[in-house]
N, C-alpha and C positions, 0 to 999 in steps of 0.2 A: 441604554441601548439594548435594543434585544435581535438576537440571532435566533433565525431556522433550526432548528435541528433533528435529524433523523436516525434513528437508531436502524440497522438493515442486515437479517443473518442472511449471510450468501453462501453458495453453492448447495444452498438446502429448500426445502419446499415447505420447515415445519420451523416454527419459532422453538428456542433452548436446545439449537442445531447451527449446526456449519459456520463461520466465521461472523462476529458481527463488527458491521463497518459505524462507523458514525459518519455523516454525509451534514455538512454544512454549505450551505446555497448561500452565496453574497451578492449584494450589487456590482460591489468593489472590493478590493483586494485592502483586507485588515494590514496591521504589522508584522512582520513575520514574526518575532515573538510572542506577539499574540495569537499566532495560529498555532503554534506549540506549548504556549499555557493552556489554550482550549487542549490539544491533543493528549497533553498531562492530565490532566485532571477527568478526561474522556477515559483512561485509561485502559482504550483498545488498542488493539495490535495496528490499528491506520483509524483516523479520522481522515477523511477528503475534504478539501474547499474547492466548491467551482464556483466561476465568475464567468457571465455570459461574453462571447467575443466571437464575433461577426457571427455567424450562422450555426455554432455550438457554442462551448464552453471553453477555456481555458483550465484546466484539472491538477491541482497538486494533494501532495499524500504526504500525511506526519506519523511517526510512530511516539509514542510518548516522550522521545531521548532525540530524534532526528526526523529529516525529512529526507524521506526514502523517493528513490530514485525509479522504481515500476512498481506497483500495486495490484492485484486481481481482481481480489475480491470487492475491496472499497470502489474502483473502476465497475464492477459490477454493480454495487450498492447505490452507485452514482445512477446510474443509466435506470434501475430499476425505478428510484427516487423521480427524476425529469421525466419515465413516461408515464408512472402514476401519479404525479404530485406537481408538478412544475408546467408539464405541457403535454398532458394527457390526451392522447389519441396518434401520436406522432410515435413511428417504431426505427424510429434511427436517430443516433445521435454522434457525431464527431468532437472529439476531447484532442485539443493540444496541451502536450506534456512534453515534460525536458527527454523525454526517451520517444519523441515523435509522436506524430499523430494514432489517434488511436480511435477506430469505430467499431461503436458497438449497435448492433441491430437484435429486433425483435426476432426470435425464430421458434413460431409454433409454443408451447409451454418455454421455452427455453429462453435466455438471451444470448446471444454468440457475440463473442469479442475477439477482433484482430489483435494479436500481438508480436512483437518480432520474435523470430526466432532465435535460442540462444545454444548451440548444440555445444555438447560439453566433450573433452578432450584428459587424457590418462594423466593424473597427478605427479610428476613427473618426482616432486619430494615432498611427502605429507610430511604437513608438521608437526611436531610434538603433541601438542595442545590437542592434537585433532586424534592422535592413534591412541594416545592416553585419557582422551574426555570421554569413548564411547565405550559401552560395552552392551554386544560383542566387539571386541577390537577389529576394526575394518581392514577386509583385507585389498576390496578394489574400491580405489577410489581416483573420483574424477571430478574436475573442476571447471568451471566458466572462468570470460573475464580476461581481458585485455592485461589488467594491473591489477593491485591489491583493490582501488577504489571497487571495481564492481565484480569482486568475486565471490564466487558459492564454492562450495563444496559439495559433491556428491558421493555417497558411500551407498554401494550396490552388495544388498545381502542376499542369501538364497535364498530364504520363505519369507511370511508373510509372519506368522510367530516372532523373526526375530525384529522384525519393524515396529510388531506392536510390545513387546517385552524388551526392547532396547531400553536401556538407561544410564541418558546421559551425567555426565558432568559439568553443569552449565558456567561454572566458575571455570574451567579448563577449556568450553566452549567458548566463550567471552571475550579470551585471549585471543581468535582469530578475529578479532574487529579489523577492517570493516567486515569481512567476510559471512555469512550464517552457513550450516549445515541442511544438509537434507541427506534424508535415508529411506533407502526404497528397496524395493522386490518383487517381485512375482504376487501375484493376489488370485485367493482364493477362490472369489464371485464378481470379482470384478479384474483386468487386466494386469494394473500393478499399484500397488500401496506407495504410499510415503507419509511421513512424517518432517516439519523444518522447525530448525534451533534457531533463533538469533535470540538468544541474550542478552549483548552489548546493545541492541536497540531497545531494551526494556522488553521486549516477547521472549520469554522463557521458554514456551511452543507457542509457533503460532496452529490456530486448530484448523485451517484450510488455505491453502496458500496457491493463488494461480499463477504468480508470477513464475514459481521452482516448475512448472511444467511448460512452459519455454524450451525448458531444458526434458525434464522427462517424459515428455512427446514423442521428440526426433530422437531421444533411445530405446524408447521399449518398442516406438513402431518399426523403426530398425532391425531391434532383434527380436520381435515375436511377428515382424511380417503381415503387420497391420493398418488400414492408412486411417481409422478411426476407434478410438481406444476410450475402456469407461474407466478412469480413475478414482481411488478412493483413497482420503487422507484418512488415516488412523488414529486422528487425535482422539481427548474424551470429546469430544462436540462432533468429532467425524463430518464427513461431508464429501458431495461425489460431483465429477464434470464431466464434458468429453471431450477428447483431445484429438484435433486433426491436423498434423504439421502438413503446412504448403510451401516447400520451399523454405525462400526465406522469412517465412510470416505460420504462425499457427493460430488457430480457433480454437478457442476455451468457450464451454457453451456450458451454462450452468444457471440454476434458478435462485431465486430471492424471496423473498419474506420479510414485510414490514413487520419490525417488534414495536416501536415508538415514536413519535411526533411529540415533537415539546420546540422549546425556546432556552436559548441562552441567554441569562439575564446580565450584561455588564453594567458596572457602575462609572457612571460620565463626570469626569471633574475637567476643569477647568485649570488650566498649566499659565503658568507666568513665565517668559523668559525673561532670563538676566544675562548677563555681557559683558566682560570687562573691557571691549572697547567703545573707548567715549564717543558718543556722538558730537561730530562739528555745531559749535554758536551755529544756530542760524538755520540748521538742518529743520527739515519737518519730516517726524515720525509719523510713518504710516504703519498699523498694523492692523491684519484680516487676522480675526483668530476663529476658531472651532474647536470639538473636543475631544477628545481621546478616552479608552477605557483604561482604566487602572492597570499599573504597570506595563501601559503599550506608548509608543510615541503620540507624538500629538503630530497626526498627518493632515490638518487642515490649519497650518498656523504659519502669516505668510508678512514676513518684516523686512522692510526695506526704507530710506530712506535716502531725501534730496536735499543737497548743499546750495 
């Protein structure tokens, strides 16, 4: 069995730049485990799987350790894939995801994408892990998130120097699982920098992250009195957006670049089930069977039987 696959660096305009996504197109939805051996062995900071459903797609996102809950740039790499590649000439597309619906439109060189807004609020008690992992030791920090399941961290520095000369400790990082870092500041040529940790999902940096400006939108347009801002990550891959909080929803506008089109090659065998309960004298066995790839379930294998 062979799967689609596309390599896509996002938020950038030039390949061995900006985030790259891996973007897999299905008919149907694999095994979930299967989507996180593909995302292992992809091992980028998000693979995407979309599956067409009713008039877009349905959209999930793996990091090589989990399946993360919002995505940017792979949601970007998606959108850019379906208008070049999938359904080329069409500049809109809507993606249902566990964090709501999500459209992303064509705009000018750019793609613009709707996302909720996530405004971030005073640490009320950083953790250990967090004041001992970074240096410079952070003195404001703020965080998202309801509960531990969908928290970040934000640490607010005053230049752009210490964003890009920070150096973390990603084993002291790790320990706020689920949580990741981000660190930001003031930018030199562009609005404001940042930088995001998540370690525990196997990204040690990730190099362009749209989901963390959600949140660094509605604060730096906040505090530098702006209602469209050019953002740049400072990783080594670097990579730039625009951000315009609307309320409850902001626009992440950023560009894409095909690096690769290939296939995924899985190997199909054939599963026997076994039982140890007896079937009734008399019964007749029916069984539909189909195949599975190595190491995933067997989803088309269908047993049942009449007395």
């Amino acid at each position: 069995m062979k799967l689609s696959l596309f390599q896509v660096d996002a938020f950038t305009d030039k390949v061995f730049s900006g985030n790259p996504a891996a973007v897999c197109p299905l008919e149907c939805w694999v095994d979930e485990r299967e989507m996180l051996s593909i995302a292992a062995e992809n091992n980028l900071s998000e693979t995407a799987f979309c599956v067409p459903e009713d008039s877009g797609y349905r959209l999930r996102w793996f990091t090589p350790k989990f399946e993360a809950q919002l995505c940017g740039h792979a949601t970007l790499a998606t959108a850019f894939v379906i208008f070049n590649v999938l359904q080329p000439g069409i500049t809109s597309v809507r993606f249902q995801t566990c964090s709501g619906p999500l459209v992303v439109q064509q705009d000018g060189d750019y793609m613009a994408m709707d996302f909720p807004s996530m405004p971030a609020k005073s640490c009320a008690a950083v953790p250990r892990a967090l004041a001992e992992g970074l240096d410079p030791a952070p003195r404001v920090v703020l965080e998202t998130g309801t509960n531990a399941a969908d928290r970040n961290y934000f640490v607010v520095y005053t230049t752009e120097d210490q964003v890009r000369d920070a150096r973390p400790n990603l084993g002291l990082l790790e320990a706020l699982h689920p949580a990741g870092v981000c660190i930001t500041a003031p930018g030199k040529q562009s609005d404001f920098v940042s930088r995001y940790f998540a370690p525990s999902y196997g990204i040690p940096e990730d190099p362009v992250t749209g989901s963390t400006h959600c949140t660094l939108g509605p604060y730096w347009s906040d505090r530098l009195k702006k209602g469209v801002l050019h953002a740049r990550q400072t990783s080594q891959r670097g990579g730039d957006l625009l951000v315009e909080p609307r309320g409850s929803r902001v626009t992440l506008k950023g560009k894409a670049v095909m690096y690769l089109a290939g296939a995924i090659s899985l190997c199909e065998q054939r599963r026997v089930l076994t039982s140890r309960r007896p079937i009734p004298n008399g019964s007749r066995l029916r069984i539909r069977s189909g195949y599975s790839s190595c190491g995933g379930q067997l989803s088309c294998l269908l047993v049942s039987y009449k007395s």
